[in-house]
C-alpha positions in Angstrom: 2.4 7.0 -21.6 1.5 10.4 -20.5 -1.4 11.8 -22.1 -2.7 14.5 -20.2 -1.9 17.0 -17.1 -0.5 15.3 -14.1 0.3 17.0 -10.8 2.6 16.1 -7.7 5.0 17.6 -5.3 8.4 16.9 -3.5 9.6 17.6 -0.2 13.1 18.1 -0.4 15.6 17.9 2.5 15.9 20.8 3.4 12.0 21.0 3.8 11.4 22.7 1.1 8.5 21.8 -0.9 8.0 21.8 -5.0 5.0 21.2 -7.3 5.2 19.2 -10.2 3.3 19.0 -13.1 3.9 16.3 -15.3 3.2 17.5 -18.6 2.6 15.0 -22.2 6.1 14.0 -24.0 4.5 12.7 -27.5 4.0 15.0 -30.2 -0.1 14.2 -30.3 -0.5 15.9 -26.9 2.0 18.9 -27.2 -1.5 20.8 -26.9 -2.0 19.5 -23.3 1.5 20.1 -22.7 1.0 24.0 -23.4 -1.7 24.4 -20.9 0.7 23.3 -17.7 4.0 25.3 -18.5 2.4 28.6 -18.6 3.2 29.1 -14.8 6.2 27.2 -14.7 9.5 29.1 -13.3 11.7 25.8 -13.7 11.7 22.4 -16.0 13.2 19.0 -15.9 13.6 18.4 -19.0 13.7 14.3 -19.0 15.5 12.6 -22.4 15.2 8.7 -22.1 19.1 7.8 -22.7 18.6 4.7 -24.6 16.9 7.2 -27.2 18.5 10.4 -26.9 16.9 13.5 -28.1 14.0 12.5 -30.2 11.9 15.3 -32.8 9.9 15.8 -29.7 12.5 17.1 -27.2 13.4 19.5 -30.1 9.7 20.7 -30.1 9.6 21.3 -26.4 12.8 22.8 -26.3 11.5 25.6 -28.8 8.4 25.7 -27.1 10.3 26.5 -23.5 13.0 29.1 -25.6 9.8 31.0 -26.8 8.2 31.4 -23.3 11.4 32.4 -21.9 12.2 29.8 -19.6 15.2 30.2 -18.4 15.9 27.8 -15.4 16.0 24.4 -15.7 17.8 20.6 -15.2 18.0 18.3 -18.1 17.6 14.9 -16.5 19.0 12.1 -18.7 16.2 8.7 -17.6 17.1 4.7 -17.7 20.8 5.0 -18.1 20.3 1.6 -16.5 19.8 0.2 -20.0 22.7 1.8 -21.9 26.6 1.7 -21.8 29.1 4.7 -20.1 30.7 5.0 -23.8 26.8 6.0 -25.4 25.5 8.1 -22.1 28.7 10.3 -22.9 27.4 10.7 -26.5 24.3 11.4 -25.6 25.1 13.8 -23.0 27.1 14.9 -26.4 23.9 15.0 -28.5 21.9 16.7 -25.2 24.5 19.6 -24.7 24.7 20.3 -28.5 20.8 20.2 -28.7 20.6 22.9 -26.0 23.1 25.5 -28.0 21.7 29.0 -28.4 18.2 28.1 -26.3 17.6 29.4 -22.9 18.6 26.2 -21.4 22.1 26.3 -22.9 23.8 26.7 -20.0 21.8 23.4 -17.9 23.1 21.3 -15.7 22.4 17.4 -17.2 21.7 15.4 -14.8 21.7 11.1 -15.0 19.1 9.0 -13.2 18.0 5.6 -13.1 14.3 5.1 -11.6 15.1 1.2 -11.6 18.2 1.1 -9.6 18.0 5.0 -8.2 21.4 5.9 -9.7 21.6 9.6 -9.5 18.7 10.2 -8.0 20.5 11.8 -4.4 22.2 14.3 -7.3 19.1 15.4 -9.1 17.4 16.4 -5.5 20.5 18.1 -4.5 21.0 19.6 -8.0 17.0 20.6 -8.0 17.4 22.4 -4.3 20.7 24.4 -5.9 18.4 25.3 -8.6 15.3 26.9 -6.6 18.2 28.9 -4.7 18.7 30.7 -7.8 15.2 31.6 -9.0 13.4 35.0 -8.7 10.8 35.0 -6.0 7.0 34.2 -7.4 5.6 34.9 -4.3 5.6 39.1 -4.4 2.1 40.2 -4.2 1.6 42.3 -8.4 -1.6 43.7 -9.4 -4.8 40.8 -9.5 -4.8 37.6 -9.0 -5.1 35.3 -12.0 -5.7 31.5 -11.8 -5.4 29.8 -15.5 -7.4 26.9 -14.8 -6.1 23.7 -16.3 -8.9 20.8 -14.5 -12.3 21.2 -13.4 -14.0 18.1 -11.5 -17.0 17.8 -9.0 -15.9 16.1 -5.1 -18.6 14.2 -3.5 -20.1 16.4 -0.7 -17.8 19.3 -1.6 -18.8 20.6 -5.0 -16.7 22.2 -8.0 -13.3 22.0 -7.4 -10.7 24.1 -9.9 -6.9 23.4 -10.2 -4.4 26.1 -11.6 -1.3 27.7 -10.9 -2.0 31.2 -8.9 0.1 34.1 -10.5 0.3 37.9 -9.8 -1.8 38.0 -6.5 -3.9 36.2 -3.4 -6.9 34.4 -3.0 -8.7 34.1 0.4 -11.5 31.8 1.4 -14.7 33.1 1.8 -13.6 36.1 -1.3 -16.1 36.2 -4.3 -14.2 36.2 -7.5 -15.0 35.8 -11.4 -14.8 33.2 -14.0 -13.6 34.7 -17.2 -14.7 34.5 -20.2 -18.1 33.6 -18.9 -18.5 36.1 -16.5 -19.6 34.4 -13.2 -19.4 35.4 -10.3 -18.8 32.6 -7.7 -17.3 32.5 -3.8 -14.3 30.9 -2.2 -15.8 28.2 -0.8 -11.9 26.5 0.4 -8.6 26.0 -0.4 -5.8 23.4 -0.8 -2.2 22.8 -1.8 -0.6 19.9 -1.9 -4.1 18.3 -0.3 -3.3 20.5 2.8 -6.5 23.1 3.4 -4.9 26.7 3.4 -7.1 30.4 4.2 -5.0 31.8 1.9 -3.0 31.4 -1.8 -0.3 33.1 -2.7 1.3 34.0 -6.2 3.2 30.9 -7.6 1.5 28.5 -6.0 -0.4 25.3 -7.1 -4.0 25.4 -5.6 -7.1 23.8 -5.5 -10.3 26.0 -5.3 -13.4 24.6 -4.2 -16.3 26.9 -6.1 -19.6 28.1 -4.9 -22.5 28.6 -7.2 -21.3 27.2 -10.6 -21.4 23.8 -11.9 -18.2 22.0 -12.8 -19.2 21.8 -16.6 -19.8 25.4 -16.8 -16.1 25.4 -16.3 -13.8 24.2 -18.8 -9.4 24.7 -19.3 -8.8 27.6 -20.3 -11.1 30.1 -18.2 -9.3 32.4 -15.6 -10.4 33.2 -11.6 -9.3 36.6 -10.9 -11.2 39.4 -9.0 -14.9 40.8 -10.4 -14.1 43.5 -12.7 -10.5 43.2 -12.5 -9.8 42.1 -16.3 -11.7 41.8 -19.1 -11.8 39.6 -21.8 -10.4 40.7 -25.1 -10.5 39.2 -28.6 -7.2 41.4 -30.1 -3.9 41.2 -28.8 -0.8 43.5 -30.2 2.6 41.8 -29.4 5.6 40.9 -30.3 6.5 37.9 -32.3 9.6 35.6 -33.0 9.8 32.5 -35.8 11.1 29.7 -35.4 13.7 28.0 -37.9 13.0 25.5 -40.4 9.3 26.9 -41.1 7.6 28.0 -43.8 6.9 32.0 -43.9 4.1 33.2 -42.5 1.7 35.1 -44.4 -0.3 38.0 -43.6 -3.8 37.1 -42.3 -2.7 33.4 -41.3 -5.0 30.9 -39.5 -3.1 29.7 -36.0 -4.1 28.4 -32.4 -3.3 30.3 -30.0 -1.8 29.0 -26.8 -2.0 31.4 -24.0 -2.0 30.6 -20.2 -4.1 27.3 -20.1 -6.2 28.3 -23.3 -6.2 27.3 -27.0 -7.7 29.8 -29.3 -7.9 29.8 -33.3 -6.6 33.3 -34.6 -5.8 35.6 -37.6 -2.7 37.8 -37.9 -2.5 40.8 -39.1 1.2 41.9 -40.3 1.6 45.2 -38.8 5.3 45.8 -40.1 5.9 43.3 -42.9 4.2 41.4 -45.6 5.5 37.8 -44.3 7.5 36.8 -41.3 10.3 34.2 -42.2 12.2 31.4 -40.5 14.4 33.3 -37.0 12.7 36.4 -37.6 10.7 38.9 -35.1 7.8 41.2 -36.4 4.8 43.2 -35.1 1.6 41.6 -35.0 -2.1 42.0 -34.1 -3.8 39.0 -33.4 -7.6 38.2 -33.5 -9.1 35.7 -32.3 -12.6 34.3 -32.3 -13.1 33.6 -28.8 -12.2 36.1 -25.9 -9.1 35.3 -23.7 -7.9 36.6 -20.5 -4.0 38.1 -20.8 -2.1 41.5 -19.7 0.9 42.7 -20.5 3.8 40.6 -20.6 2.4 37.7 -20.8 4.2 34.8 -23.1 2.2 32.5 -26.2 2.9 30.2 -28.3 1.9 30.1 -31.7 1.1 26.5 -33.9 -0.3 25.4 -37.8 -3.8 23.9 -37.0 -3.1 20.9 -39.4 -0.6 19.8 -39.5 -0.1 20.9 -35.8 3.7 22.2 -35.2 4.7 25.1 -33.3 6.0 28.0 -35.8 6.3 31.5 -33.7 6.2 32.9 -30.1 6.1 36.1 -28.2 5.2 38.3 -26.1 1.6 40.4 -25.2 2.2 43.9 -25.5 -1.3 45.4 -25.3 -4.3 43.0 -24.5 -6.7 46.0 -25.6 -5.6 47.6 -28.2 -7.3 49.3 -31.2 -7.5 48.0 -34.6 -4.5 49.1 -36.8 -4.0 49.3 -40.3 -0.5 48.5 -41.7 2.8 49.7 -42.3 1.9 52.6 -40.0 5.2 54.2 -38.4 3.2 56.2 -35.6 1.9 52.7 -34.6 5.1 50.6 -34.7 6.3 53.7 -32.7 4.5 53.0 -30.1 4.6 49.5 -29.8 8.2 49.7 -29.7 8.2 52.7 -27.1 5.4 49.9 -24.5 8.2 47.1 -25.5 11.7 48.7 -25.1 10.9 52.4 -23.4 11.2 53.1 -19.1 8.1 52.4 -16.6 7.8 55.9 -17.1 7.6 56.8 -20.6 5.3 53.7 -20.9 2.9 55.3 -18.3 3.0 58.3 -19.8 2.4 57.5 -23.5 -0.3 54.8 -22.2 -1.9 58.3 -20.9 -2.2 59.9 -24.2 0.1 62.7 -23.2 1.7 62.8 -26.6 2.4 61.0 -29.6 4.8 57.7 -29.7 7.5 59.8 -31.7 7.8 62.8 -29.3 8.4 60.4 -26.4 11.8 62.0 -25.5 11.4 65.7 -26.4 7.9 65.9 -24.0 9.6 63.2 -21.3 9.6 65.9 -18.6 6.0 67.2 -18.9 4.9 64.1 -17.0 7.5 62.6 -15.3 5.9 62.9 -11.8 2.4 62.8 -13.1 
């Protein structure tokens, strides 16, 4: 059983080559599962179909709705062991499962790893898929590399794993280890175990670190540029409940789950005095350790004890002041940085007027 993090890639036959991260099924690891899909721009989805879907797939399908994954291949495993009349009910069960989430529209996929049934279809199916997905590899602001494993290599030193989003990294380039604040060099770089000078944005690497220890390093922390980001300890966003959960209350204890990083927080209720089941609300969130996020970026949130995912969303300022509640001039705002043009967000980021003259004042600064 897969408990932690694995990694692999395909070459398909067109050439084309995928990473992989194998990521923890059982409901006792979902916190280990978090910390690989935060890069992710596809899933396979795999439902055993002598079990069909279990609490568990229900979980993860929740988990990839709230992080807004939107590509993705349902692959139903060890139809070996089970009769054409029952796969047909599960792919029933699976396509009913997948109603309303942002995999409703999947392709389901049967394999066999025994006798390799289906297996030629899911790699064709899988090569269809990365046809359709938006390029990762545009070069976007800073690079940022969520680090999910840190380990030592005999006669090479700290090594770091993660998937590379926004930007490039280039051997021999100093960077920073956030939170800590290190400053370290680019000692090498792999993917898929091949050395490379250079990695680009959506790619799995491995970084080979100069002048830090590998347990000075732990999942969680972020390589970017020196100076480029700073840690922050409040977040403003956006949030959205799940169903079937109890209401959350003003000031409630979570964990936070946020590129490869788990953090214990406190909301604060910016537009409501409880958030209940399928409903989205304003929320600030602090946390008690710093994090590394910008804009954009997606969460997950989840009850310490008993641990079950119960909201997720969306960061909509990773600096933000303190707010009090109920404030109109601040939901204003937040919903002018969600919903408003590049524009009117650059402007009103700028100060140059308040959230609720956004359209009367639009033309003071349009080319500013």
């Amino acid at each position: 059983m897969t408990i932690d993090l694995g990694f692999a890639w395909l070459t398909l036959l067109g050439g084309r080559e995928v990473s992989l991260i194998d990521v923890p099924g059982h409901e006792r690891f979902i916190k280990n599962m978090l910390a690989g899909v935060g890069g992710i721009n596809a899933v396979l989805l795999v439902i055993a179909a002598d079990e069909a879907v279990m609490p568990q797939t229900r979980e993860h399908l929740t988990m990839i709705d709230l992080l807004a994954i939107r590509h993705g291949i349902v692959v139903l495993s060890k139809v070996d062991l089970v009769n054409a009349d029952w796969l047909e009910l599960v792919r029933e069960e699976v396509r009913e499962a997948l109603t309303g989430s942002t995999l409703a529209s999947a392709p389901i996929v049967p394999v066999s790893a025994h006798t390799g049934a289906g297996l030629a279809e899911l790699l064709l199916t899988l090569d269809r898929l990365l046809d359709t997905l938006p390029a990762r590899d545009q070069v976007r602001g800073v690079p940022r590399l969520a680090i999910d494993r840190s380990f030592t290599i005999t006669g090479f030193g700290t090594v770091v794993t993660g998937t590379l989003r926004d930007s490039v990294l280039s051997v021999g380039q100093e960077v920073e280890l956030l939170p800590p604040g290190l400053r370290v060099r680019i000692r090498g770089l792999q993917s898929h175990q091949r050395p490379i000078g250079q990695g680009k944005p959506g790619m799995r690497v491995a970084v080979n670190l100069a002048g830090v220890h590998h347990r000075d390093i732990r999942r969680g922390h972020v390589l970017t540029l020196p100076g480029a980001l700073t840690p922050t300890t409040l977040l403003d966003a956006r949030v959205r409940v799940v169903s079937d959960v109890a209401p959350i209350a003003h000031h409630a204890a979570l964990d936070l789950f946020i590129g490869s990083s788990e953090t214990p927080c406190r909301l604060t209720l910016l537009d409501t005095d409880e958030l209940t089941a399928r409903t989205e609300g304003w929320i600030q969130i602090r946390l008690t350790v710093p994090v590394v996020a910008a804009v954009g970026d997606r969460f997950i949130l989840r009850t310490p004890s008993p641990s079950r995912t119960v909201a997720g969303g969306v960061v909509i300022d990773p600096h933000p002041p303190r707010h009090r509640r109920f404030r109109s001039e601040v939901i204003a705002v937040l919903t002018l940085r969600d919903q408003g043009s590049s524009e009117e967000r650059l402007c009103q980021t700028m100060g140059r007027w308040p959230a609720p003259a956004v359209h009367r004042e639009f033309s003071c600064c349009r080319y500013h």
